[in-house]
N, C-alpha and C positions, 0 to 999 in steps of 0.2 A: 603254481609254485608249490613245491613241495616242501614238508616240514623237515628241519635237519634231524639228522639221525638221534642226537643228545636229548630231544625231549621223546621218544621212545621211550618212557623212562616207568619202572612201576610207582613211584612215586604219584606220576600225572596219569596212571591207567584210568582213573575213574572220571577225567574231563577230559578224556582225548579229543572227545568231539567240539567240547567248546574249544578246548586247546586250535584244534585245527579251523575253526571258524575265526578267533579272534586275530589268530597270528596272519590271517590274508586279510583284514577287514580294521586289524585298531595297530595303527603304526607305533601309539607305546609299549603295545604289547608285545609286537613283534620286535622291537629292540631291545627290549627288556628278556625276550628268551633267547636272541641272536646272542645278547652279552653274557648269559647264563651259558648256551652252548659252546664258546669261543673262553671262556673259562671252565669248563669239562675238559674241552682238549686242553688246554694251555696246562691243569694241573696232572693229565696224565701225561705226556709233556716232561713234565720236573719229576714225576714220579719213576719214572724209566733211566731221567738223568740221573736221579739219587741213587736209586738201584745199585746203575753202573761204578758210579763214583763209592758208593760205601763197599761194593768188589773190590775195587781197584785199592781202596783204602785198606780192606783188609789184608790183601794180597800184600801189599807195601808194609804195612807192621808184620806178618807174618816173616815178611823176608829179612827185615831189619832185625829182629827175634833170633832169626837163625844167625844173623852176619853178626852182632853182636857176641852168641857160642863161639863163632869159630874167630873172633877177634880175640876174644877170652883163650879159649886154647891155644890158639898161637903165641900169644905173652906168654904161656905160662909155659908150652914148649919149649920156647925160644927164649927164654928169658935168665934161664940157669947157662946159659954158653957164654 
């Protein structure tokens, strides 16, 4: 069994080897970094959904900003007739 990609991590460079001994050999330990690694993806995950959504967010004010101008201009074009 190989170790998941997430604990590759420089953080655990300097006990990689214990790291890779305990995770085949102590089932809390191995739960305990499966839970860690499965929360790495899960927050990269949100972090790509935020990304997209604060785009999209901006995009959406951005265009309400302009619709707003030309709602303004129109009244005031259209508003002396």
């Amino acid at each position: 069994m190989s170790l998941p990609d997430e604990l590759y991590n420089v953080k655990f460079a300097e006990y990689f080897e214990s790291i890779k001994k305990m995770y085949l050999i102590d089932v809390r330990f191995k739960t305990m970094c499966d839970d860690y690694c499965e929360n790495i993806v899960n927050a990269e995950i949100y972090k790509k959904k935020f990304e997209k959504n604060f785009r999209q967010k901006l995009e959406c004010e951005n265009l309400a900003k302009e619709l707003e101008e030309e709602i303004l201009f129109y009244i005031v074009r259209n508003s002396s007739e």
